[in-house]
N, C-alpha and C positions, 0 to 999 in steps of 0.2 A: 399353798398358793394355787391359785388358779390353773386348772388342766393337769393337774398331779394324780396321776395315778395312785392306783390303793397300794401295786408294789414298791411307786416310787414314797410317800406317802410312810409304809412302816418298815421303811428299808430306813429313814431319818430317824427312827422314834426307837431310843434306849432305855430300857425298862429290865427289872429284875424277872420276866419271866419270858416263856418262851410262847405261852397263850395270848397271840394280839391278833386283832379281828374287826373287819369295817362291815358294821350293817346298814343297811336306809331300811328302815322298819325293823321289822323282823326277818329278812332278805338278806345273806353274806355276798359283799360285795367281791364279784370278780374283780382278779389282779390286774384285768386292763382296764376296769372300768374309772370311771373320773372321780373322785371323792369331792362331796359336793356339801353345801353347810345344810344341818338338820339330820345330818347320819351319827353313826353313832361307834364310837371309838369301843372297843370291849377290851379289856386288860386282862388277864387270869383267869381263873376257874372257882366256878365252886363258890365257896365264901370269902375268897380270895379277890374274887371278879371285883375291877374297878371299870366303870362305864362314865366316857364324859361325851360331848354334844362339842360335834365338831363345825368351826366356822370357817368358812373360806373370804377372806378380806374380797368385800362387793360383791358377793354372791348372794342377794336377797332372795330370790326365787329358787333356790336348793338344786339348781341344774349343773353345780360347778362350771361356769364359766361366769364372766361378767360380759355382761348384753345391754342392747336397749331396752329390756325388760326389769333388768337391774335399776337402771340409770330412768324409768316412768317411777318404779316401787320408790327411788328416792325423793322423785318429786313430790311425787303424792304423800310421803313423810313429812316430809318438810310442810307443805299445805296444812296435814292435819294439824300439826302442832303451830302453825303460823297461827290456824285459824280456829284453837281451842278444839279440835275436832267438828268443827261445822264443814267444811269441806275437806277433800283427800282419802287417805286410809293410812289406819293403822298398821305398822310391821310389829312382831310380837320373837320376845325369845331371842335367838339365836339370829333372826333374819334380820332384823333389828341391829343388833351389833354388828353384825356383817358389812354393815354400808356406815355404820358411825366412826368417826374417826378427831371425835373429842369428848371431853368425860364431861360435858353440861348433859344436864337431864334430859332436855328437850333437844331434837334435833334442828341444827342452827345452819345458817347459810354455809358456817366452815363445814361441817360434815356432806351438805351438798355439792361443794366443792372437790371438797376428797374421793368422792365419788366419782364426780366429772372424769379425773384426773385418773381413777384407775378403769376408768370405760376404756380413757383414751389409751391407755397402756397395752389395751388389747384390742385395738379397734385397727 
């Protein structure tokens, strides 16, 4: 969730090993720092190693929080897909999921909503 540290973060996460690790690139993320979506979760070692692509619910812009900057990236979703991609912009990945919050293809006025709803949660 939102403003979760990388200690609070893989202090939750139970896993068979003792190798867990938060990067944004190639960068280890400090323990106070905010874990934010588009970093990247590392599990084990070796050939062991499992990597997945972490999202934070309304975090389109990868800053871990939800902003007004969240809450334009969903308008402008919404637009492109309103308007076939003739106006707006594309979210891609991981940033994309971050602000949807229904399993239609296209991003729909409910997902714009869901969004609303979790600006205002931290607003």
């Amino acid at each position: 969730s939102v403003n979760t540290t990388k200690k609070e973060f893989l202090d939750k996460i139970t896993v068979n090993t003792e190798e867990k690790e938060i990067y944004n690139v190639a960068i280890k993320v400090e323990d106070k720092d905010v874990v934010a979506t588009g970093m990247l979760l590392v599990l084990g070692e070796g050939e062991e190693t499992i990597v997945y692509k972490i999202v934070v619910t309304g975090d389109s812009n990868g800053d871990g929080k939800v902003n007004a900057q969240d809450l334009i990236n969903a308008v402008k979703q919404y637009k492109y897909d309103k308007t076939d991609g003739k106006k707006g912009k594309k979210l891609r990945d991981e940033y994309l999921l971050a602000i949807k919050f229904s399993d239609r293809e296209i991003y729909t006025a409910y997902d714009l909503i869901g969004q609303v709803r979790e600006y205002k949660k931290y607003k």
